[in-house]
C-alpha positions in Angstrom: 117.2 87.9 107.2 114.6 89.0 104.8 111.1 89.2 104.8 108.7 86.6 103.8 104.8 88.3 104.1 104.0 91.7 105.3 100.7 93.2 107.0 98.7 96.4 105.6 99.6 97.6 109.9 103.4 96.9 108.8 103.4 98.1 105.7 101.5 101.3 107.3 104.4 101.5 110.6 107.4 101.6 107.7 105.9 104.0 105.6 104.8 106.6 108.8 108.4 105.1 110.8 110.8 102.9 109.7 112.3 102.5 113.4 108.7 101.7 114.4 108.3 98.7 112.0 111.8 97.3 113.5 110.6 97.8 116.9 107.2 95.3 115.9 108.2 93.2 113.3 112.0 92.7 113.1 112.8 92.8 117.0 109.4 92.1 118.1 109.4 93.6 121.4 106.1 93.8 123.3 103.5 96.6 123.7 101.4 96.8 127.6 97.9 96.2 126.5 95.6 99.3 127.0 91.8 99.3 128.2 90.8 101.2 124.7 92.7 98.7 122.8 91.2 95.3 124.9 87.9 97.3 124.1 88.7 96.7 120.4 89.6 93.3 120.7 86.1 92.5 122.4 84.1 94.9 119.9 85.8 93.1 117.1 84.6 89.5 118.4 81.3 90.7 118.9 80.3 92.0 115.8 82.0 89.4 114.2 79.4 86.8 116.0 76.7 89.3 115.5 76.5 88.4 111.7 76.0 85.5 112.6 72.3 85.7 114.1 69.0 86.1 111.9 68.7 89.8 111.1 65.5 89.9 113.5 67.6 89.0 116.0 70.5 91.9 115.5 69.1 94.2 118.3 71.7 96.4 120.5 70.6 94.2 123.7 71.6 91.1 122.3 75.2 92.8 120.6 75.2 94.1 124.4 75.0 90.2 125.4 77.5 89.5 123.2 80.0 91.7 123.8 79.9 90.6 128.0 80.1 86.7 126.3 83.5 88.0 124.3 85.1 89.9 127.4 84.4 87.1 129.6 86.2 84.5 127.3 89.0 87.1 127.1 89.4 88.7 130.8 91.6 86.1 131.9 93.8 85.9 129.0 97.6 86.6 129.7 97.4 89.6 127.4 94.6 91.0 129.7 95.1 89.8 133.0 95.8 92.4 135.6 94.6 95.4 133.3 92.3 97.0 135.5 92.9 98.1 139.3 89.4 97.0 140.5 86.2 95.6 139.6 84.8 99.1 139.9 86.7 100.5 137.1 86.3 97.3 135.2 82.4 98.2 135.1 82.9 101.7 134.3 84.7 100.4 131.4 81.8 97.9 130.4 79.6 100.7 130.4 81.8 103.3 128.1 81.8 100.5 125.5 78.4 99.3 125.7 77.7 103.3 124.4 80.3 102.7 121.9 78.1 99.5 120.5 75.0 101.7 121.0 77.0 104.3 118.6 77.0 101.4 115.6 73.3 101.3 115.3 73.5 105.1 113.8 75.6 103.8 111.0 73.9 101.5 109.6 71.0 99.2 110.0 72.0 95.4 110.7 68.8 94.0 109.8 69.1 95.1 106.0 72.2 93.1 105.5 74.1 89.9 105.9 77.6 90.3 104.9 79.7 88.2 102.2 83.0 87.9 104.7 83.7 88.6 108.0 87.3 88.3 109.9 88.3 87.2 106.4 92.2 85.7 106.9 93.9 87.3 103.1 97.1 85.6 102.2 97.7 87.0 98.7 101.1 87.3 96.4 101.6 90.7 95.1 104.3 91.9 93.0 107.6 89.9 92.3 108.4 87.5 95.6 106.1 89.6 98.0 103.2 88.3 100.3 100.9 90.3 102.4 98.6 89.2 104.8 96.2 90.5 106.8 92.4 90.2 108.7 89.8 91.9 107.3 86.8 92.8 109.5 83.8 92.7 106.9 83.3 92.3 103.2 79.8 93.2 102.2 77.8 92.9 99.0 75.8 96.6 97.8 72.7 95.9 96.0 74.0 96.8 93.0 76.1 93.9 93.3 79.6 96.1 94.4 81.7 94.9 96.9 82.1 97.4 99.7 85.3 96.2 102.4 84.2 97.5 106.2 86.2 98.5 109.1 85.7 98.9 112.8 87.6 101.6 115.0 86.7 101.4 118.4 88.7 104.6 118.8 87.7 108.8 118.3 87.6 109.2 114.9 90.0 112.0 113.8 89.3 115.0 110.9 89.1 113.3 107.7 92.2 114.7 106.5 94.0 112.6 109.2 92.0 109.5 108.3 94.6 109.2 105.5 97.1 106.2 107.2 94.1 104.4 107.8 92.6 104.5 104.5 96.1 103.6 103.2 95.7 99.9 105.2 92.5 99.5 103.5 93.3 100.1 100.2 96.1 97.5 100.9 92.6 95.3 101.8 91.1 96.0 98.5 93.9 94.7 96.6 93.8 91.8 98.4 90.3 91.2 97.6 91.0 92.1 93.8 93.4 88.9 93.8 90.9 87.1 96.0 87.3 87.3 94.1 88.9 88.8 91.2 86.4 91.9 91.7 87.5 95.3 92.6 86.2 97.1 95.4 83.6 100.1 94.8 85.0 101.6 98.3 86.4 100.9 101.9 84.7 102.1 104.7 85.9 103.1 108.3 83.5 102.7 111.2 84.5 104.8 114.4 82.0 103.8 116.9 83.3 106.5 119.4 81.2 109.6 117.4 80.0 108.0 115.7 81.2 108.9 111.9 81.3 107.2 108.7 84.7 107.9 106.2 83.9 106.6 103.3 86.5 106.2 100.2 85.7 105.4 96.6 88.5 102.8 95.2 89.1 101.4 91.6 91.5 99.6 89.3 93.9 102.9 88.8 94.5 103.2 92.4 95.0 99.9 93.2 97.4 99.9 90.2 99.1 102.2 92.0 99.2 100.8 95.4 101.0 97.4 94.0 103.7 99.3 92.2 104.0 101.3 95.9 104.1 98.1 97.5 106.5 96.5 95.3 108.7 100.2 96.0 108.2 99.8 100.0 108.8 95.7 99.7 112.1 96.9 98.4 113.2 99.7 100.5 112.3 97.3 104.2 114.5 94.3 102.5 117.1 97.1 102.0 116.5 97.9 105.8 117.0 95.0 107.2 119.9 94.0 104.5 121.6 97.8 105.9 120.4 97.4 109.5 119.4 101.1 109.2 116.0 101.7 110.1 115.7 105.7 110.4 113.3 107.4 113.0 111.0 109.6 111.6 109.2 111.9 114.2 106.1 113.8 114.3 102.4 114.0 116.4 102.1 110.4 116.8 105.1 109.7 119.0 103.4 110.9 121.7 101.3 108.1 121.6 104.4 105.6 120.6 104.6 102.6 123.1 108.5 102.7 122.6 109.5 106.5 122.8 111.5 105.8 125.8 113.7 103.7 124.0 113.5 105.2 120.1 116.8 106.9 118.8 115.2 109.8 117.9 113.5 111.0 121.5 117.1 109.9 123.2 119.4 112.2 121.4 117.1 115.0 121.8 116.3 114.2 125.4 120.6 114.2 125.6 120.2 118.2 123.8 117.8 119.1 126.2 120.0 118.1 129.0 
């Protein structure tokens, strides 16, 4: 087997956990489906259709209205059926995220805007024989004529210096855009409605430089992976919030310690 495109998430699981990335892309074993993340999901198609009415138009009511159009297209999905006990706590989480849509207008001012790209499908060669692809949520156009690449997080934002991963996807992003428009990106920017706060990070040509040769060097090292079948747990904060911990190498042998 080897590996014919890779995602910025992917590229982000194998450099935080190699075991991870087998889990989601080589064995491809499902995740349950949280509230937060369904919130996302719905968020994400909002916004996404909110660019698409006049500016005078882009009031919170009417990303409210939009946001109970997108859930109620999505509620009886498979991936979200059955995900809340009740209706009651089915309206309690209506409510939590139509404050979380309330948080965007703080950010930024939709009216002054229309953006270049939204939900923009990338599929761009990079390197020798490697292919990423990804979904960006916004590409926008600065006055000055800039490009500026946009993220949503639905999610708590977290200190800055633990915004790092996340940047790391983006920057993956701008070089996709580089090979798309042939522009570079003046800086990504991450959204967290749930604050809200604004991390913004200035990009150019050296660091993108940099981010194809470490692409090229992670390319290699997951083709080795899967060529060795080794795929090394690494451990740390976030495997407490791992949706396969139960079954990961790593927590087994020390549960086996402990016992």
């Amino acid at each position: 087997m080897t590996l014919e495109t890779l995602s910025p998430s992917r590229a982000g699981d194998f450099k935080a956990c190699p075991q991870l990335f087998r889990f989601r892309a080589i064995d491809h074993l499902p995740e349950p489906t949280s509230p937060q993340q369904a919130r996302g999901t719905t968020a994400h198609l909002a916004l996404q259709r909110f660019y698409e009415l006049a500016r005078t138009e882009r009031s919170p009511e009417r990303l409210f209205d939009l946001f109970r159009e997108a859930w109620g297209e999505l509620r009886n999905e498979e991936e979200f059926a059955g995900l809340f006990a009740s209706l009651d706590e089915e309206r309690a989480w209506g409510v939590d995220s139509m404050t979380l849509l309330a948080n965007y207008f703080q950010l930024e001012n939709p009216e002054t805007f229309d953006p270049l790209e939204r939900e923009l499908d990338l599929l761009e060669p990079v390197g020798e024989g490697m292919m990423i692809r990804g979904i960006l949520d916004r590409v926008d156009r600065r006055p000055d004529g800039r490009i500026v690449i946009t993220d949503y997080k639905t999610g708590s934002a977290p200190p800055e210096t633990y915004s790092i991963p996340a940047f790391f996807a983006l920057k993956i992003y701008a070089l996709l855009i580089r090979r798309h428009l042939a522009e570079t990106p003046a800086e990504v920017r991450l959204l967290y409605l749930n604050g809200p706060t604004m991390y913004r990070f200035p990009v150019d040509d050296r660091q993108l430089d940099a981010m194809e040769k470490q692409l090229a060097a992670l390319w290699l090292a997951i083709n080795r992976a899967i060529e060795r079948n080794h795929f090394p747990p690494r451990t740390g904060p976030l495997c407490n919030w791992c949706s396969f911990r139960s079954i990961c190498p790593a927590w087994e042998n020390l549960e086996q310690l402990a016992g």
